[in-house]
PQR file with spaces between the fields and no chain letter, atoms N, CA, C, O and H, PARSE charges and radii, in Angstrom:
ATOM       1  N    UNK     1      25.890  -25.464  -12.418 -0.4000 1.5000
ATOM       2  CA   UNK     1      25.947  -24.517  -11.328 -0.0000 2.0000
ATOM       3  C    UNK     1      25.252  -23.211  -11.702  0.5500 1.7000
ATOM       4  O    UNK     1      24.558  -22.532  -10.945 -0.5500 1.4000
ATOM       5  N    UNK     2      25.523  -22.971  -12.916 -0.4000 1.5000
ATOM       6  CA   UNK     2      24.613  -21.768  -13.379 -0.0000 2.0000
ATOM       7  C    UNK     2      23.223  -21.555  -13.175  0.5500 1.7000
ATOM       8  O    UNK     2      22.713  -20.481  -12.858 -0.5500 1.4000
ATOM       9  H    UNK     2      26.087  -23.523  -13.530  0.4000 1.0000
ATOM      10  N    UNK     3      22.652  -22.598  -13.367 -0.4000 1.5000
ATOM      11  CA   UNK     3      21.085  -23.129  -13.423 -0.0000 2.0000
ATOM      12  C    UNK     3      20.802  -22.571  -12.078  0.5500 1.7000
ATOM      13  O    UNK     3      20.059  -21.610  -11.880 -0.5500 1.4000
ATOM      14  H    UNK     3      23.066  -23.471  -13.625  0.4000 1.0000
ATOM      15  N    UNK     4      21.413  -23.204  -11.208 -0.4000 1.5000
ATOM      16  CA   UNK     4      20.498  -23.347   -9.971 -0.0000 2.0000
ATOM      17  C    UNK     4      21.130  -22.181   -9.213  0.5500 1.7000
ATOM      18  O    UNK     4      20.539  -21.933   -8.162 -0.5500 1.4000
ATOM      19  H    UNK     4      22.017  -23.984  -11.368  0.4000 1.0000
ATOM      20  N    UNK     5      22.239  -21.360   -9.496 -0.4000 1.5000
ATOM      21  CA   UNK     5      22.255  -19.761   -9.536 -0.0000 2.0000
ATOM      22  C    UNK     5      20.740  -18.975   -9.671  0.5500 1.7000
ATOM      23  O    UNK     5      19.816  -18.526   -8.994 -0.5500 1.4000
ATOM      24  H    UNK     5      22.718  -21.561  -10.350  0.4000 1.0000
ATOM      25  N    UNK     6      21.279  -19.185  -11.275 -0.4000 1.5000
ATOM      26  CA   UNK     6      19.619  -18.543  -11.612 -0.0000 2.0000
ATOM      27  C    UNK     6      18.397  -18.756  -10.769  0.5500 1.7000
ATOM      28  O    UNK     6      17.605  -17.960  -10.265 -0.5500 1.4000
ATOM      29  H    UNK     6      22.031  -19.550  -11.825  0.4000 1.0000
ATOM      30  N    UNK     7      18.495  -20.338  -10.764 -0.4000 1.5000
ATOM      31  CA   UNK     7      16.964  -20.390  -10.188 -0.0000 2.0000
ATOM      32  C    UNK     7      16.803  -19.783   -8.535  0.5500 1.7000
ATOM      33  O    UNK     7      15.761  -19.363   -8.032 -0.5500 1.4000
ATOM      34  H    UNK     7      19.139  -20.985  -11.174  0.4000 1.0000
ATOM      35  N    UNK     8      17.974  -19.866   -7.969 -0.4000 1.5000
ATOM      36  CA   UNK     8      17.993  -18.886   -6.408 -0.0000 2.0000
ATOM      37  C    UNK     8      18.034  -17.400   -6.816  0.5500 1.7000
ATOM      38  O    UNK     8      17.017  -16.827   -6.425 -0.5500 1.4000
ATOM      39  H    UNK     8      18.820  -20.207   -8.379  0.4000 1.0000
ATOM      40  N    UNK     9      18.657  -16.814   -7.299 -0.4000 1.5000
ATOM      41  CA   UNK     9      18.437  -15.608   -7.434 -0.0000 2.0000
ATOM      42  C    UNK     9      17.035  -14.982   -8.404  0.5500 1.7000
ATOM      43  O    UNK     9      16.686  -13.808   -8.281 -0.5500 1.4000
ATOM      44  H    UNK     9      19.483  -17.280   -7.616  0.4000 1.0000
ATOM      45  N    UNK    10      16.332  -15.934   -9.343 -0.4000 1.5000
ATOM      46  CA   UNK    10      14.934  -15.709   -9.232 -0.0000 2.0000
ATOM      47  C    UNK    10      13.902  -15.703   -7.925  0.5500 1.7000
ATOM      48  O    UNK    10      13.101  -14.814   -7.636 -0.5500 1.4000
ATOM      49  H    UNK    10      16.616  -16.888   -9.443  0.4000 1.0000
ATOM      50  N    UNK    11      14.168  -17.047   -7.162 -0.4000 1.5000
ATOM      51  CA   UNK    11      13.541  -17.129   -5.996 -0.0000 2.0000
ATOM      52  C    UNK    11      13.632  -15.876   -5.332  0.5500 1.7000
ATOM      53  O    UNK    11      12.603  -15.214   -5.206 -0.5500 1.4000
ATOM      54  H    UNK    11      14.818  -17.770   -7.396  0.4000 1.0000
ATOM      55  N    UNK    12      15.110  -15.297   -4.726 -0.4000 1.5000
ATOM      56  CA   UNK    12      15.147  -14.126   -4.299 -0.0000 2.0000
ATOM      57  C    UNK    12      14.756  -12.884   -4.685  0.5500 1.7000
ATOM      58  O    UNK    12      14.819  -11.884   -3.970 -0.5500 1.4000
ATOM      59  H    UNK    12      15.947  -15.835   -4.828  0.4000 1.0000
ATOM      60  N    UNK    13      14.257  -12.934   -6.073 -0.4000 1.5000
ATOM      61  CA   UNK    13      13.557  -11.653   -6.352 -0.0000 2.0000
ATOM      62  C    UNK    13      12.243  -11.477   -6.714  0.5500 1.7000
ATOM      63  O    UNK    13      11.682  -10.585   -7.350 -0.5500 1.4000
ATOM      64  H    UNK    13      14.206  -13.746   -6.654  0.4000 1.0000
ATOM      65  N    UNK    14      11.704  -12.877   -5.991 -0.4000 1.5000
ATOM      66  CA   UNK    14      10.211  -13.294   -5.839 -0.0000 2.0000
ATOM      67  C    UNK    14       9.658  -12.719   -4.599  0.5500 1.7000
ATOM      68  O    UNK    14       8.629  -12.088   -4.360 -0.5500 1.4000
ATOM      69  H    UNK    14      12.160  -13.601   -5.474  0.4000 1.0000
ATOM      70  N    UNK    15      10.769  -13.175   -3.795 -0.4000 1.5000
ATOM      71  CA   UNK    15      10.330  -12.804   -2.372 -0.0000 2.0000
ATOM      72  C    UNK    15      10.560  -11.305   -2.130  0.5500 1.7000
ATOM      73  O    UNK    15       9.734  -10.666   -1.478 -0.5500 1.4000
ATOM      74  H    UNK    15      11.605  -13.688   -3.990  0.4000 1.0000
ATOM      75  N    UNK    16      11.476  -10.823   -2.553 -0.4000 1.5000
ATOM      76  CA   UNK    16      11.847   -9.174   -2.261 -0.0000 2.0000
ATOM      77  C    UNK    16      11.126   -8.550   -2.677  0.5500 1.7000
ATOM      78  O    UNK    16      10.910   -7.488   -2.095 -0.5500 1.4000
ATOM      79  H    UNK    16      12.147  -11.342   -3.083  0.4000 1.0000
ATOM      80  N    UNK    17       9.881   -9.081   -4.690 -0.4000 1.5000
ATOM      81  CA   UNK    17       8.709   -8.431   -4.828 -0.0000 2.0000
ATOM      82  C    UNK    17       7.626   -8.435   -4.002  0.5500 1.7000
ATOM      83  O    UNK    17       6.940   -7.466   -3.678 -0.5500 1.4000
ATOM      84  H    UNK    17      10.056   -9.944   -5.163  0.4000 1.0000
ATOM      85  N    UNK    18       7.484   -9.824   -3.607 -0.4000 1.5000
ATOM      86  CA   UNK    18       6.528   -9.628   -2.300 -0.0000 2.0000
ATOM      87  C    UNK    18       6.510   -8.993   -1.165  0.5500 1.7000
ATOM      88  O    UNK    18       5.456   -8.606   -0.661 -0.5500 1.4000
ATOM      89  H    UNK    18       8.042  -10.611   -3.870  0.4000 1.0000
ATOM      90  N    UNK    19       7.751   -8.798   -0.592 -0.4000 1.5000
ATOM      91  CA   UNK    19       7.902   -7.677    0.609 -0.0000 2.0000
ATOM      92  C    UNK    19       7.871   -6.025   -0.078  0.5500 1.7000
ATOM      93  O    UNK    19       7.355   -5.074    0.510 -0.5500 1.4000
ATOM      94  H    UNK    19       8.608   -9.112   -1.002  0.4000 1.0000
ATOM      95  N    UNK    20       8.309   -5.969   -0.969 -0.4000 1.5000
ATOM      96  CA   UNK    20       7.991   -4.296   -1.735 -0.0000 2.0000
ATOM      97  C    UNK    20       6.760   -4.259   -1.475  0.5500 1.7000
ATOM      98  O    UNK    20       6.401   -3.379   -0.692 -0.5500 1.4000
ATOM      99  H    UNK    20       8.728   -6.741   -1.446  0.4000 1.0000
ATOM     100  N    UNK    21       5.844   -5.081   -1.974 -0.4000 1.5000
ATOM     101  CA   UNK    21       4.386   -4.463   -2.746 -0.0000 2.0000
ATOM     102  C    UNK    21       3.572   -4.773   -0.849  0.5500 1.7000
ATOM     103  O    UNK    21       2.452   -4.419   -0.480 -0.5500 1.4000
ATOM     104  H    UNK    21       6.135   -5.795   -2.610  0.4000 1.0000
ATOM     105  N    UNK    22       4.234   -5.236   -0.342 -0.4000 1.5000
ATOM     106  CA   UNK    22       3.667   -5.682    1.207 -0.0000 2.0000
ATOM     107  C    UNK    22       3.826   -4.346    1.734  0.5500 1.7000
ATOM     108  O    UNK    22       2.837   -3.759    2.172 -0.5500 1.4000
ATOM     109  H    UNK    22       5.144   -5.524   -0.642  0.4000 1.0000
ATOM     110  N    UNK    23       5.367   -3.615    1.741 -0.4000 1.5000
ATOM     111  CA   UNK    23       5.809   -2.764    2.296 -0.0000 2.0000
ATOM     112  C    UNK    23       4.511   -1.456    1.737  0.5500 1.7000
ATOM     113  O    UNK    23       3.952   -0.626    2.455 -0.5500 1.4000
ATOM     114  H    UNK    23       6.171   -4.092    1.386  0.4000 1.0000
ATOM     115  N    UNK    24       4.354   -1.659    0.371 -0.4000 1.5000
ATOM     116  CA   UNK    24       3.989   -0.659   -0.255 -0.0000 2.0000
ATOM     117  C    UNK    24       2.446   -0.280    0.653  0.5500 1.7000
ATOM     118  O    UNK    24       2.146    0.799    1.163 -0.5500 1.4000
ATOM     119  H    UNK    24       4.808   -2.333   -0.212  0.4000 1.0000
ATOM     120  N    UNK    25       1.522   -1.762    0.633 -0.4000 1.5000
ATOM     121  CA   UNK    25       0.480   -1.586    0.786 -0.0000 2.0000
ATOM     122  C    UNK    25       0.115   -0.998    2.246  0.5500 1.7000
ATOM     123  O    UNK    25      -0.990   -0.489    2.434 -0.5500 1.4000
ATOM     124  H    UNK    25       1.767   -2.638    0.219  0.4000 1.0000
ATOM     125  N    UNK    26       1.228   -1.098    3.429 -0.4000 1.5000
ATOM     126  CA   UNK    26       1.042   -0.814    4.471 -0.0000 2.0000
ATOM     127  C    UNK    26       1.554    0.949    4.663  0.5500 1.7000
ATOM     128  O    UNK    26       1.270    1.720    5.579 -0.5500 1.4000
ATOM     129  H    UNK    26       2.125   -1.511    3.276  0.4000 1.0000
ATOM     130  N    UNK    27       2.320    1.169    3.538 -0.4000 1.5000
ATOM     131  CA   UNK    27       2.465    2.410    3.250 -0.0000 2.0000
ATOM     132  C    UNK    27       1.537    3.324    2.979  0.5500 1.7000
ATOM     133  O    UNK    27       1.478    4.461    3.446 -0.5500 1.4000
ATOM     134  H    UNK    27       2.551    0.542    2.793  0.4000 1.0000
ATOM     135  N    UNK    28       0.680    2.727    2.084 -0.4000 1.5000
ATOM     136  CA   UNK    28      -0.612    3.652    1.465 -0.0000 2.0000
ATOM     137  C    UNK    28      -1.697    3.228    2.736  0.5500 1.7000
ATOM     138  O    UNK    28      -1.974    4.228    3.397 -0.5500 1.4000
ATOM     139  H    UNK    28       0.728    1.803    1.706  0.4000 1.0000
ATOM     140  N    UNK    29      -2.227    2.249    3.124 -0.4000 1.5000
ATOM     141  CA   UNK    29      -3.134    2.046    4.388 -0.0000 2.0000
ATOM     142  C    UNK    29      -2.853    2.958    5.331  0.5500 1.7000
ATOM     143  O    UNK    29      -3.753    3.723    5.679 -0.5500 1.4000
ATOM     144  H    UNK    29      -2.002    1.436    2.587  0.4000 1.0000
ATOM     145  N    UNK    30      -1.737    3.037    5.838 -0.4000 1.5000
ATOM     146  CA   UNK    30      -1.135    4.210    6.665 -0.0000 2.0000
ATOM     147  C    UNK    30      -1.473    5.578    6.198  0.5500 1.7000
ATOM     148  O    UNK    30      -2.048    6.360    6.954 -0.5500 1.4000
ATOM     149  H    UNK    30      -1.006    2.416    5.556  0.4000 1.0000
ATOM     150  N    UNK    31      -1.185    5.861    5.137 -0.4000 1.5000
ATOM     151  CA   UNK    31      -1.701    7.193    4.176 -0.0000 2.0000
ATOM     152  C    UNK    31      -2.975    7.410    5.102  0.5500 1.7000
ATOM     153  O    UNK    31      -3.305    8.059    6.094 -0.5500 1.4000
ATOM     154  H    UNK    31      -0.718    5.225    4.523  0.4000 1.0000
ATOM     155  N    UNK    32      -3.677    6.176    3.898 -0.4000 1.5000
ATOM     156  CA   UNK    32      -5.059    6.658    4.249 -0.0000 2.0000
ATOM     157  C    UNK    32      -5.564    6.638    5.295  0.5500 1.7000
ATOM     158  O    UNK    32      -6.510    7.421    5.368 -0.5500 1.4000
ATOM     159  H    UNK    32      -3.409    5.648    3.092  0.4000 1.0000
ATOM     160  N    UNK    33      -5.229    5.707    6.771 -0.4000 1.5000
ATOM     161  CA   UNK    33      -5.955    5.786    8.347 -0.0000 2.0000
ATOM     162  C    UNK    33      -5.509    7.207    8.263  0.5500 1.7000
ATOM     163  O    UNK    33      -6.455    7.878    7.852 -0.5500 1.4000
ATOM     164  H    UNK    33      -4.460    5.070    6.712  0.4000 1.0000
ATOM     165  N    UNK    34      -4.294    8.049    8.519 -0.4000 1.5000
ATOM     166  CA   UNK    34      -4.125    9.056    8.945 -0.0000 2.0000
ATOM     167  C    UNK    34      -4.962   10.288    8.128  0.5500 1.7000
ATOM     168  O    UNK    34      -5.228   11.340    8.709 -0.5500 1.4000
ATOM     169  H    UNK    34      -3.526    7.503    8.854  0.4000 1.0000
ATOM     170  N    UNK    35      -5.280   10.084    6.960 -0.4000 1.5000
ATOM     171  CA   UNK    35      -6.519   11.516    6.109 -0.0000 2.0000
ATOM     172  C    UNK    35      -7.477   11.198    6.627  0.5500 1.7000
ATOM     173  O    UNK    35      -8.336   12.050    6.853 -0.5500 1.4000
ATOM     174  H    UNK    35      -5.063    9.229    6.487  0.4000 1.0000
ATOM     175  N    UNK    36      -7.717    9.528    7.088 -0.4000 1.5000
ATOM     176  CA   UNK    36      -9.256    9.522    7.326 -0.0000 2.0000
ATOM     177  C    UNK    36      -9.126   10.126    8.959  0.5500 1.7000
ATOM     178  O    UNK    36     -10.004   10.924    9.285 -0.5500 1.4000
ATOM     179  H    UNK    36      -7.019    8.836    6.904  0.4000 1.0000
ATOM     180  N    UNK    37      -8.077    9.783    9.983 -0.4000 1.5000
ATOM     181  CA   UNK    37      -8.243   10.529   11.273 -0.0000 2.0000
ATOM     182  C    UNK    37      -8.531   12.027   10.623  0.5500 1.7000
ATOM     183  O    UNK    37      -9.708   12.349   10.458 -0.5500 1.4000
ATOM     184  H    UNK    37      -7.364    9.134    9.718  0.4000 1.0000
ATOM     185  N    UNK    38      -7.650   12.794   10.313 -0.4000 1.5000
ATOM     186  CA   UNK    38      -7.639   13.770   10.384 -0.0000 2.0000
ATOM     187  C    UNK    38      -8.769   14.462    9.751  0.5500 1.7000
ATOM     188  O    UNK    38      -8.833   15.620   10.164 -0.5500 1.4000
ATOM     189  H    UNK    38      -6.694   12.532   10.447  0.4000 1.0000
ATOM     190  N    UNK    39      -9.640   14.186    8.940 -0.4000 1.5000
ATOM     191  CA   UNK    39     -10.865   14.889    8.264 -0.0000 2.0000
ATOM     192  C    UNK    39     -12.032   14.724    9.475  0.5500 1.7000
ATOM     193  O    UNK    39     -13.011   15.375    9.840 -0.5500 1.4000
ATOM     194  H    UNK    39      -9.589   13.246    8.605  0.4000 1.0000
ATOM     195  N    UNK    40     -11.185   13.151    9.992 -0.4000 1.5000
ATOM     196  CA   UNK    40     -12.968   13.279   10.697 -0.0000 2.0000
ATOM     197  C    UNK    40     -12.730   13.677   12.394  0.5500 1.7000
ATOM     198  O    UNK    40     -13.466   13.653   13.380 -0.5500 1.4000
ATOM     199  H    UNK    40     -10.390   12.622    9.695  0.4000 1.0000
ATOM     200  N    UNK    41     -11.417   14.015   12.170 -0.4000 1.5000
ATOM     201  CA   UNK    41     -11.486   15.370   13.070 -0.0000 2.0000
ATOM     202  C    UNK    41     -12.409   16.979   13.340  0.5500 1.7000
ATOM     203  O    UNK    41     -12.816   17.706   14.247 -0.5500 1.4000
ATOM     204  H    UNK    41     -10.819   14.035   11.369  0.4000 1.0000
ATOM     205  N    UNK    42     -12.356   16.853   11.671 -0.4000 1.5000
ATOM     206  CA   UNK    42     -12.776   18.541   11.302 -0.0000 2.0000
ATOM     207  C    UNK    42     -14.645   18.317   11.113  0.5500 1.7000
ATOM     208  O    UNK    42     -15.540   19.035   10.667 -0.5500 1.4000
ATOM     209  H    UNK    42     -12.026   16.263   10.935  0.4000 1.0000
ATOM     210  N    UNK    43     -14.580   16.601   11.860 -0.4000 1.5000
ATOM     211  CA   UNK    43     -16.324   16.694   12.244 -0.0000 2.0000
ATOM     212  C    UNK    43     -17.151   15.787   10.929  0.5500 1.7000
ATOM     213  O    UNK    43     -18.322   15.443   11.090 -0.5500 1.4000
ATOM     214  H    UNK    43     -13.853   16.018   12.222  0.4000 1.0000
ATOM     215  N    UNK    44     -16.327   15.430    9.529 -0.4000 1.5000
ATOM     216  CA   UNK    44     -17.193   14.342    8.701 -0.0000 2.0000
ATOM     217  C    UNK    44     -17.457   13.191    8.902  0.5500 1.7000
ATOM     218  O    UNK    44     -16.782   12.553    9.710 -0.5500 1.4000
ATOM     219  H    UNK    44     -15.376   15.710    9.399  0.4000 1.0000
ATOM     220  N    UNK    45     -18.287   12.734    8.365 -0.4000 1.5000
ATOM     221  CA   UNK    45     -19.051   11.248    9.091 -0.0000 2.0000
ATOM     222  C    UNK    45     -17.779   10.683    8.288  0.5500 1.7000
ATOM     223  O    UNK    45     -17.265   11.209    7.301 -0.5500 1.4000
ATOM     224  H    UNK    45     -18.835   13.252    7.708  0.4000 1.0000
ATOM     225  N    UNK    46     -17.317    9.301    9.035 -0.4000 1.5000
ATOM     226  CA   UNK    46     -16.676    8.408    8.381 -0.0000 2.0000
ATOM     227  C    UNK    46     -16.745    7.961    6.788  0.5500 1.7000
ATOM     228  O    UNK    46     -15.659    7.928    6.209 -0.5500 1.4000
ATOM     229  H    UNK    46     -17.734    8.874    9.837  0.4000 1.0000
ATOM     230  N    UNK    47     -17.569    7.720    6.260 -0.4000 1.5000
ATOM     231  CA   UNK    47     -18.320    7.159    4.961 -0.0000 2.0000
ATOM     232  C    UNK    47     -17.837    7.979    4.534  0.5500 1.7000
ATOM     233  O    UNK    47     -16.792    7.535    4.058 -0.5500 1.4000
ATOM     234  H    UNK    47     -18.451    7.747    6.731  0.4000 1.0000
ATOM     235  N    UNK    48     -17.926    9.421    4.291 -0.4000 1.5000
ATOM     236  CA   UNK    48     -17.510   10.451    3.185 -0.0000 2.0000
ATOM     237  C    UNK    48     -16.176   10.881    3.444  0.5500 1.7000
ATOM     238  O    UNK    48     -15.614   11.281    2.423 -0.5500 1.4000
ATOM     239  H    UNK    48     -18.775    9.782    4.678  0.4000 1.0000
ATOM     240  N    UNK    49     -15.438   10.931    4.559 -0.4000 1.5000
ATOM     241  CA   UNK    49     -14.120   10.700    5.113 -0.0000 2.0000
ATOM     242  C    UNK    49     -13.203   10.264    4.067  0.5500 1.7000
ATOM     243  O    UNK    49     -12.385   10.854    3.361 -0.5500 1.4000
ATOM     244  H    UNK    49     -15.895   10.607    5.388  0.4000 1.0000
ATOM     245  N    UNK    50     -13.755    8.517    4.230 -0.4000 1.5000
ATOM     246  CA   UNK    50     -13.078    7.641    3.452 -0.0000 2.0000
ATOM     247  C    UNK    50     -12.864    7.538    2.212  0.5500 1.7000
ATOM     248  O    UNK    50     -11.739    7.365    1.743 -0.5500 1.4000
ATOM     249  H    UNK    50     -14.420    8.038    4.803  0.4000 1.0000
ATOM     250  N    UNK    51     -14.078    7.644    1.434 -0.4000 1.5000
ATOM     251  CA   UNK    51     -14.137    8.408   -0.012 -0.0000 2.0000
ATOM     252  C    UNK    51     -13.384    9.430   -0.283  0.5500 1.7000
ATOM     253  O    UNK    51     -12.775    9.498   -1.351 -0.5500 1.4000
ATOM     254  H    UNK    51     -14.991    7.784    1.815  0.4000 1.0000
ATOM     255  N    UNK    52     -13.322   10.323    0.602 -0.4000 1.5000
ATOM     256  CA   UNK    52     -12.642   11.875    0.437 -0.0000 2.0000
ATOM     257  C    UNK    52     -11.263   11.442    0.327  0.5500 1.7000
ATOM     258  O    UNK    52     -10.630   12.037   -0.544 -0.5500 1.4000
ATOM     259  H    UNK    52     -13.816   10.267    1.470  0.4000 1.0000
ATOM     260  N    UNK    53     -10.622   10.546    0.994 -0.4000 1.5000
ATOM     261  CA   UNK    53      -8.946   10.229    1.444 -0.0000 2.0000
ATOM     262  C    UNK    53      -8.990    9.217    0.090  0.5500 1.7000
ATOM     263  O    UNK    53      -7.981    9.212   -0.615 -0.5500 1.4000
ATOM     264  H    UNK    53     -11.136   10.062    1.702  0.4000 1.0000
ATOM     265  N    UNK    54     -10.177    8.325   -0.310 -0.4000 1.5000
ATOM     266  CA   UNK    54      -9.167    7.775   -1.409 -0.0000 2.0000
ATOM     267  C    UNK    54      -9.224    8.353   -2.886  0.5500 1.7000
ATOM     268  O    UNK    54      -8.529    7.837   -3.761 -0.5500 1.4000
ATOM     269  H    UNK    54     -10.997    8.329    0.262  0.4000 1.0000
ATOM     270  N    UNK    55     -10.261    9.693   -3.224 -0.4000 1.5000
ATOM     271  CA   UNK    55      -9.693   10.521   -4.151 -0.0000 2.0000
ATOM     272  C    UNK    55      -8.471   10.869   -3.878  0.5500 1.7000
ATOM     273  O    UNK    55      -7.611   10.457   -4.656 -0.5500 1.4000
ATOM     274  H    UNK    55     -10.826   10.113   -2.513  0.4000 1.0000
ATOM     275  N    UNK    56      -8.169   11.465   -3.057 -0.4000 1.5000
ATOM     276  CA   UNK    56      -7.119   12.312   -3.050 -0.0000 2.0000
ATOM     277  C    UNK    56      -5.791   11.425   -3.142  0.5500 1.7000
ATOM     278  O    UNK    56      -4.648   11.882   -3.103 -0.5500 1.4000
ATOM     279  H    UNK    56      -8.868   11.800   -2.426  0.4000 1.0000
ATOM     280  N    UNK    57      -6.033   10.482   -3.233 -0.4000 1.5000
ATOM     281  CA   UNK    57      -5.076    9.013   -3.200 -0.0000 2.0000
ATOM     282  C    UNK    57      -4.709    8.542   -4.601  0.5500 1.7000
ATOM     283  O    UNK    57      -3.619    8.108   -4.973 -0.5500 1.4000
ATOM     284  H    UNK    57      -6.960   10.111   -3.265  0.4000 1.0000
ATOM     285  N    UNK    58      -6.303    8.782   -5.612 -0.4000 1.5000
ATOM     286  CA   UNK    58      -6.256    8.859   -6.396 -0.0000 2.0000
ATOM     287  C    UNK    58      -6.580    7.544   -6.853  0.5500 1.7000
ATOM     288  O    UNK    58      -6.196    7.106   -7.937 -0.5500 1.4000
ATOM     289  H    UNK    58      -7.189    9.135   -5.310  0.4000 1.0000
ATOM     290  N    UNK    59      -7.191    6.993   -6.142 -0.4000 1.5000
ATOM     291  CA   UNK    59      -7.997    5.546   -6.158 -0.0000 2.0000
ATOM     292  C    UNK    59      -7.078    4.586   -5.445  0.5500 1.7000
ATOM     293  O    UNK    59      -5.856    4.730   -5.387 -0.5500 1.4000
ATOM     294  H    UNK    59      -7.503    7.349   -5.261  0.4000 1.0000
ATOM     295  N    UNK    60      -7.908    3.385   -4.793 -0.4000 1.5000
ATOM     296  CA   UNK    60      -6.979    2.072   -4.296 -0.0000 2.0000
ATOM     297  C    UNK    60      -6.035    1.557   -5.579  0.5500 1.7000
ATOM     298  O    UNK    60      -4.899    1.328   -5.164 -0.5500 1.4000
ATOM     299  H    UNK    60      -8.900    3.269   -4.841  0.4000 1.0000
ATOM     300  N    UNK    61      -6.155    1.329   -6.878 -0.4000 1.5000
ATOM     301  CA   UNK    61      -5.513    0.795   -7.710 -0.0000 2.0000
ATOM     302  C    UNK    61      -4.199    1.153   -8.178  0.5500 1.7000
ATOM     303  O    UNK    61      -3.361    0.388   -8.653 -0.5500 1.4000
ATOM     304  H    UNK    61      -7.078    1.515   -7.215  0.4000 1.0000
ATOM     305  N    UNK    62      -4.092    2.583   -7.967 -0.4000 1.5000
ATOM     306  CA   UNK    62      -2.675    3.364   -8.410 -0.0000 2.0000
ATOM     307  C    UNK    62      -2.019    3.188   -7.088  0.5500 1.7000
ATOM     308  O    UNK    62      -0.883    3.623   -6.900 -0.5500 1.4000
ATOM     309  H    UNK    62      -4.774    3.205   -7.580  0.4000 1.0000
C-alpha cells in the first residue's frame, strides 16, 4: 500500500509542477503583452518594444 501511495502522490506532484510552471508562463507573457502595449503607446515600433520589455524582464530564461 505504501508503494502505490508513493507512486500517486509523485504523480500528483508531476501534475501540480506542470500547472505552476504553466501558471508561471502565462504570468510572465502577460508581463510582457502589457510593457509591450504600453511602450508602444509612447509611439516605439514594435521590434524595439519587445526587446525593451524583455530586458527589463531580464531575459525569457529567468
Amino acid at each position: 500500500m505504501s508503494l502505490l501511495r508513493n507512486l500517486a502522490g509523485g504523480l500528483r506532484g508531476l501534475f501540480r509542477k506542470q500547472q505552476v510552471e504553466r501558471e508561471m508562463d502565462e504570468e510572465l507573457r502577460g508581463y510582457l503583452d502589457a510593457a509591450v502595449n504600453e511602450k508602444m503607446r509612447r509611439g516605439i515600433n514594435r521590434e524595439q518594444v519587445v526587446r525593451a520589455a524583455r530586458i527589463e524582464m531580464g531575459g525569457a530564461e529567468r
